[in-house]
C-alpha positions in Angstrom: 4.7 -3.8 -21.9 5.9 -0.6 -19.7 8.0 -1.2 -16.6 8.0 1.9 -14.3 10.0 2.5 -11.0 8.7 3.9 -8.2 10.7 4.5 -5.3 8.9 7.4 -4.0 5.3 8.3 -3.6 6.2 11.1 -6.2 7.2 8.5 -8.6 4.3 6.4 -7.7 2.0 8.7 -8.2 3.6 9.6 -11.5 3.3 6.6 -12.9 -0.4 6.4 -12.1 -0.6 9.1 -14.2 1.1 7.7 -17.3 -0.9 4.8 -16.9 -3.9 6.4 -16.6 -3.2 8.5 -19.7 -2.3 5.9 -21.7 -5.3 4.5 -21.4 -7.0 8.0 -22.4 -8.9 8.6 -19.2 -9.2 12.5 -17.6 -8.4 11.8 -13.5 -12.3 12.0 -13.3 -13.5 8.8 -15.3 -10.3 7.1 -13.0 -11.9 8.8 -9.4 -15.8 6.9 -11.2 -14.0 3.4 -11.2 -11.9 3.5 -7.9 -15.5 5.1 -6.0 -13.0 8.3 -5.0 -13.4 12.1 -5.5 -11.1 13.6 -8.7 -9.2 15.3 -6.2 -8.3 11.7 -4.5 -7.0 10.9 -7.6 -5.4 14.5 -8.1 -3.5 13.7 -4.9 -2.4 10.2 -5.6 -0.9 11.6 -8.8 0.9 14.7 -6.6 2.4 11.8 -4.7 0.3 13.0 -1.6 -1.2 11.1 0.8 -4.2 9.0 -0.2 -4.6 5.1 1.1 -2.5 2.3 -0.3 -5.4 0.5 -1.3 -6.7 3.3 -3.3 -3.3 3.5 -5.0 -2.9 -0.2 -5.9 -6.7 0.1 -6.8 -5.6 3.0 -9.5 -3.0 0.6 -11.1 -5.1 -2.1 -11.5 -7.9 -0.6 -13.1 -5.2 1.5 -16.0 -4.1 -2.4 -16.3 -0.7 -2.6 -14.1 -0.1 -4.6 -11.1 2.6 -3.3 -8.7 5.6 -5.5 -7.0 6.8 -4.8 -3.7 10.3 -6.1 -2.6 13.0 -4.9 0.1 14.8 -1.9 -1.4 17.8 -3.7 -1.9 16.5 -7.2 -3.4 17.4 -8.3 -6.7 14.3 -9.4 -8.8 13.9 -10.8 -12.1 10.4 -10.1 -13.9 9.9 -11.7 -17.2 6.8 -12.0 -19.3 5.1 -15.1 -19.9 2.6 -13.6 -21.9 
């Protein structure tokens, strides 16, 4: 299982692209799934802006979810796979 950091919308978008590379998808089969334009997906993956939805959307369908917590929280993740 990857974990990934994203504290930025750079880093964000950069892990939307390893995810959707690892699952051996150009950024136009991703834009087909999400109902977006390639470019939409070329901007989420620039770190531009694009909607939130459309981001969380993009991790979902490479197989990721996505945790949100106050930057200075401590959390624990652990699979229970």
């Amino acid at each position: 299982m990857n974990h990934w950091r994203a504290w930025t919308s750079v880093e964000l978008g950069e892990a939307v692209r390893r995810a959707r590379k690892l699952k051996g998808w150009q950024q136009a089969d991703l834009a087909e799934l999400l109902g977006v334009t390639r470019m939409t997906v070329s901007r989420l993956e620039r770190g531009e802006s694009v909607g939130m939805d459309t981001a969380l959307r993009a991790l979902s369908e490479c197989g990721y979810g996505l945790v949100v917590t106050p930057k200075f929280a401590h959390v624990e993740v652990t699979d229970r796979g």
